[in-house]
N, C-alpha and C positions, 0 to 999 in steps of 0.2 A: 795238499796243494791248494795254494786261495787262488779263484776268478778273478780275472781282470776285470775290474768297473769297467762298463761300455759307458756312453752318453745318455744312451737310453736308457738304461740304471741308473744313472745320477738324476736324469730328468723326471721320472718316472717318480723317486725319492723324494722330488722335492715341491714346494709351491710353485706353481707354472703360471698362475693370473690371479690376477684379486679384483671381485666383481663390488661395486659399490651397492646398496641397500638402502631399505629407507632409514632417511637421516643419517646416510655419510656418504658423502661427496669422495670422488676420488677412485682411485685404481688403476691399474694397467698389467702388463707382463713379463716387461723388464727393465730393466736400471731400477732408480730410485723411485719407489712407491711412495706416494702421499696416500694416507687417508682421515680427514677429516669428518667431524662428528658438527653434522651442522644445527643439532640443538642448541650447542655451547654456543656457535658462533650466532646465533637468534638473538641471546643475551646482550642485550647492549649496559643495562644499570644492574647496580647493588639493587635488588629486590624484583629484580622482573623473574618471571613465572614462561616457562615453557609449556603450552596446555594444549591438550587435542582438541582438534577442529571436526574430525571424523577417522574413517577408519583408515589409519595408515598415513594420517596429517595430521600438521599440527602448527602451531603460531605462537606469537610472542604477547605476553600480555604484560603491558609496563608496570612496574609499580606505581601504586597510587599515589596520586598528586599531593594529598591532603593526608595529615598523622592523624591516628584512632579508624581511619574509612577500614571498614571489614569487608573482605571475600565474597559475595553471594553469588547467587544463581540466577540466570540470565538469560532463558532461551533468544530472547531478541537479539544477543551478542554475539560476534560471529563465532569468541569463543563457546559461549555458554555462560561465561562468567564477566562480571564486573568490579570494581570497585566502589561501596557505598557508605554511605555516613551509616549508624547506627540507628537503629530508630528508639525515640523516645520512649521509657519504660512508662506505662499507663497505669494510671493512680487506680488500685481497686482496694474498697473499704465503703462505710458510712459514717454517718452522724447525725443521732437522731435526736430531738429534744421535745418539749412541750409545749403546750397551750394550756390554759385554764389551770385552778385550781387543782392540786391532789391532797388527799389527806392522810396524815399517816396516825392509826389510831396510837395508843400507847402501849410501851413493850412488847411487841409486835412487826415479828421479821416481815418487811412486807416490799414486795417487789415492786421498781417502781416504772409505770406505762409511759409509753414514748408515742404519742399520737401525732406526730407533722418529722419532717427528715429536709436537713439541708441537701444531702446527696445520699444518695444510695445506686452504688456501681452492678451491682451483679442480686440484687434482689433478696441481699440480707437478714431485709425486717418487713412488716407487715403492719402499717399504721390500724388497723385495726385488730387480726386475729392473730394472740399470744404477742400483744406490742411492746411487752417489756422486753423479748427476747430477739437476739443476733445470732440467726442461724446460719452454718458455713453452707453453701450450697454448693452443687457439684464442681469438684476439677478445682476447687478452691482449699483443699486443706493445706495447712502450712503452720507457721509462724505468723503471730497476728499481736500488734501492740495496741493493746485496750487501753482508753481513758473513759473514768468516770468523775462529774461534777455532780455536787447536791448540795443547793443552799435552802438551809432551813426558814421557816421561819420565826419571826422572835417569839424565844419565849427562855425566860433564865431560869427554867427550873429543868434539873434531872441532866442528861447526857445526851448525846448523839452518835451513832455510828453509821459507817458505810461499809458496805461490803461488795463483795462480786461473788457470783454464784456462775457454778460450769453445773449443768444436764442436772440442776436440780439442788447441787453439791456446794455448799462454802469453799472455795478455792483457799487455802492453806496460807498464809501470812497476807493475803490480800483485803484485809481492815483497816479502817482506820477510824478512830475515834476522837470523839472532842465534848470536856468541858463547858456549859454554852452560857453566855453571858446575855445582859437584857441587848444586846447587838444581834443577836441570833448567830450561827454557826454556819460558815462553809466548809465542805469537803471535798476532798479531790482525790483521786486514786490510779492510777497506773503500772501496767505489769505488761510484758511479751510469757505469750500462753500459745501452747504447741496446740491447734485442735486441729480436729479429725471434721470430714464429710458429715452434714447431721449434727454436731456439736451445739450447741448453743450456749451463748453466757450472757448474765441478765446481772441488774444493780440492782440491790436491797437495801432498803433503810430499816432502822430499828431510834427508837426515843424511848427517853423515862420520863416524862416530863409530869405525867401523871394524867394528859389526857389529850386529846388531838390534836395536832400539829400541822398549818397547812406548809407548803413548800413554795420556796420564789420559783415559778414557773419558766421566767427567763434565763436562770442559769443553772439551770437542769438539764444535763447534756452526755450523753452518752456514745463513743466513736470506738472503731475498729479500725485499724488500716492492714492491710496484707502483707507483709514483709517477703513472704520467698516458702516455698518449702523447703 
């Protein structure tokens, strides 16, 4: 034999009030219940941001006025956050070149000294101790696009080359050679080179000329720049 439902069994059974919470609006206990979700309704544009304010709040933050502005961080905003331009990525590298005379004896790999620097960002090079060399210093290793310049001077007998040396070592297809006529010979050289913390890479000359050769001091030029790791 089945129980008669009483009211107090149906009541008992069922939802009897709906309490509203944070972020929704609405409730009651009978007839037709609304409840709304009042982060949505905070949204007013394509792109705005519902963000906490604290604990258990929260606010609308519009989207940004301006295309490219990025997200950051903002204690002075009521959110925490703001909308800002990007900041400008900062040039880091050098460019070291010469004063005076160098001489480069004959057939003879010889490393060439870099004594004055148009720029020098994060402390490279050292115009005086180990001045041929561009050493990576800390928090800086990465990807680096080297150029080398070296203009001889005249002399029309024997060849020319230029090279690029890493920690001591011939870097692998980075020569380049020249023929040299009574105009004398320039060289130029460029490569992207992965180094490490500590790394250093230096410009070598070599001549056959059959005896010493000085170098045009002003277009003697030796540069780094930093690309990213």
């Amino acid at each position: 034999m089945t129980k008669a439902r009483t009211l107090a069994d149906n009541f008992a059974a069922d939802i009897n009030g709906i309490t509203a919470g944070t972020g929704i609006t609405g409730g009651g206990t009978s007839g037709t219940v609304t409840v709304t979700n009042s982060m949505a309704t905070a949204i007013d544009a394509k792109g705005d941001l519902v963000v906490g304010t604290g604990a258990d709040t929260f606010s609308r933050l519009a989207v940004a006025s301006t295309a490219g502005y990025l997200l950051s961080v903002d204690s002075a905003e009521s959110t925490g956050l703001k909308w800002a331009a990007p900041a400008a990525a900062s040039f880091v590298g050098c460019r070291l070149k010469r004063s005076g005379t160098f001489n480069v004896s004959n057939n003879t790999f010889t490393a060439v000294p870099f004594n004055l620097e148009d720029f020098d960002t994060d402390a490279f090079h050292d115009t005086s101790t180990n001045n041929s060399r561009i050493t990576i210093p800390a928090g800086k290793a990465g990807k680096y696009l080297l150029i080398g310049n070296f203009l001889w001077g005249t002399d029309p007998t024997g060849r020319r080359e230029l090279l690029m040396y890493k920690n001591g070592s011939v870097l692998p297809g980075v020569i380049v050679m020249q023929a040299t006529s009574s105009e004398g010979a320039g060289l130029c050289l460029s490569m992207i080179q992965d180094l490490a913390v500590s790394d250093y890479v230096e410009l070598y000359v070599k001549q056959t000329s059959g005896q010493t050769i000085d170098s045009n001091a002003s277009n003697t030029i030796f540069q780094a720049q930093y690309l990213g790791a």
